[in-house]
C-alpha positions as MATLAB code, in Angstrom:
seq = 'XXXXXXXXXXXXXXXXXXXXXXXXXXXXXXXXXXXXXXXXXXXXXXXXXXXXXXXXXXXXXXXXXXXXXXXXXXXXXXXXXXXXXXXXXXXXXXXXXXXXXXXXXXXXXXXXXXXXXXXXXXXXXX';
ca = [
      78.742   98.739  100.451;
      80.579  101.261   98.889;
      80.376  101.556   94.979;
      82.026  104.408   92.539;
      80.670  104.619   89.247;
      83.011  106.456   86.664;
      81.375  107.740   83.326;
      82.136  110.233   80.657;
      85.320  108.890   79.422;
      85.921  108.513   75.529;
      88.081  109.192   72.655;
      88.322  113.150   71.605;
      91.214  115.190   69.850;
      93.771  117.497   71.505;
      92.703  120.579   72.846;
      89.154  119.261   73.625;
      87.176  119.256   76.868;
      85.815  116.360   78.758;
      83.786  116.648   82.036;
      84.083  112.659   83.765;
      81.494  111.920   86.403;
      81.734  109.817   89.621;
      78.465  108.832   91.153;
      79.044  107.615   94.824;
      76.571  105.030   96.152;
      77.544  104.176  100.690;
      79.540  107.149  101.104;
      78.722  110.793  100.907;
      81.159  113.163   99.157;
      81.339  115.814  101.304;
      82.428  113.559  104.256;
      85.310  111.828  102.906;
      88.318  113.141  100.539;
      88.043  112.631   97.416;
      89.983  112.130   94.506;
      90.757  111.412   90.529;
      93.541  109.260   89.935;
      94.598  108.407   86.216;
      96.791  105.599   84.825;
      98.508  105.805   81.537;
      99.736  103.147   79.650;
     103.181  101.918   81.014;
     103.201  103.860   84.111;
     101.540  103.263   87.859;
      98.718  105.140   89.213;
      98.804  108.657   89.983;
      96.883  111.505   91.987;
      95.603  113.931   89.381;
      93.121  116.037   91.578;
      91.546  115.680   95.111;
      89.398  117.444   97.547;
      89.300  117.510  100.918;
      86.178  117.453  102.956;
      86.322  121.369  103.705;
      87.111  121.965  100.010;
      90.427  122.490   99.748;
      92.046  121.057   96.342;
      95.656  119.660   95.155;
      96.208  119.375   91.224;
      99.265  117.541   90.035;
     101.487  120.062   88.264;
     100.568  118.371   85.140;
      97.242  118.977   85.177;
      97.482  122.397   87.292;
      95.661  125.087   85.093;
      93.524  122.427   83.166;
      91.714  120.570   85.273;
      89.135  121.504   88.215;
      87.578  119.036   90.633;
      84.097  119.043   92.138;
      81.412  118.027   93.581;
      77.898  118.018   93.538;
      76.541  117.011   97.405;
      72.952  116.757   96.514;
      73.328  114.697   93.986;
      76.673  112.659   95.741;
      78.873  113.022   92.614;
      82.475  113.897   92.090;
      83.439  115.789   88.948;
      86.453  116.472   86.923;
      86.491  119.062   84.315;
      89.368  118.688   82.241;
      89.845  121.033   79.220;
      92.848  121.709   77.076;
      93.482  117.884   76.379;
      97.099  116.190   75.947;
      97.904  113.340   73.968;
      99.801  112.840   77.640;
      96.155  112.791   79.386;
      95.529  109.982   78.061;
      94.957  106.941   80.668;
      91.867  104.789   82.707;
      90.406  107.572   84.950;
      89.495  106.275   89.032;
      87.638  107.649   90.985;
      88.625  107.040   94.720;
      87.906  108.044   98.456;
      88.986  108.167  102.032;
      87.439  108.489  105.421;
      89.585  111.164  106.005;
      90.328  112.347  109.936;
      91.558  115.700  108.597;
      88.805  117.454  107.408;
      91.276  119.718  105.354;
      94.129  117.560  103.421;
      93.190  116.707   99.739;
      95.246  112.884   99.449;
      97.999  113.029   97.104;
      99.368  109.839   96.872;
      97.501  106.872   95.579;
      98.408  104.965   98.592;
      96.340  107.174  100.850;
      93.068  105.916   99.439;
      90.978  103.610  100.777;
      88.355  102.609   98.055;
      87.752  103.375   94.409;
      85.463  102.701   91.161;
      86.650  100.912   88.056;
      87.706  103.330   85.757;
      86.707  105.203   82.478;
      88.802  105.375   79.952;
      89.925  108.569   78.076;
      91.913  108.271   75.144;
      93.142  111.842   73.327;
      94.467  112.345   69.743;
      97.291  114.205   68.224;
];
């Protein structure tokens, strides 16, 4: 059974960092693509940042410049560093993977996933 557990979410001012965890339980990291998707109040699910099982990364152009994604294989977590916080970040944070066949695409569109965690919630101030 595949679980995602999201943590490191919370409520910080603009400008601020936040690193949000993902710790992968029936799946391993580096095997499948992986990816952060955000929603923010309002508006559907987006990609933000993904990673493909060679390591090859897509940022939305939102986020491009701000945000990194990683991953830690020993420990079978995905990471996303975000830094230079938006009021406009603001949104439940998912965590999500995909037996990818292609060892090198990084999935950009929500739809391309195949399961995900629950979400952490990151809220950030004016």
């Amino acid at each position: 059974q595949v679980q995602l557990v999201e943590s490191g979410g919370g409520l910080v001012q603009a400008g601020d960092s936040l690193r949000l965890s993902c710790a992968v339980s029936g799946r391993t990291v580096n095997r499948d693509a992986m990816g952060w998707l955000r929603r923010a109040p309002g508006k559907e699910r987006d990609v933000v940042a993904a990673i493909s099982r060679t390591g090859n990364t897509y940022y939305a152009d939102v986020v491009k410049g701000r945000f990194t994604i990683s991953r830690d294989n020993a420990e079978n977590t995905l990471y996303l560093e975000m830094n230079s916080l938006k009021p406009e970040d603001t949104a439940v944070y998912y965590c999500a993977g995909v037996r990818s066949s292609n060892p090198f695409y990084a999935p950009r569109e929500v739809r391309e996933y195949d399961y995900w965690g629950q979400g952490t919630q990151v809220t950030v101030s004016s």
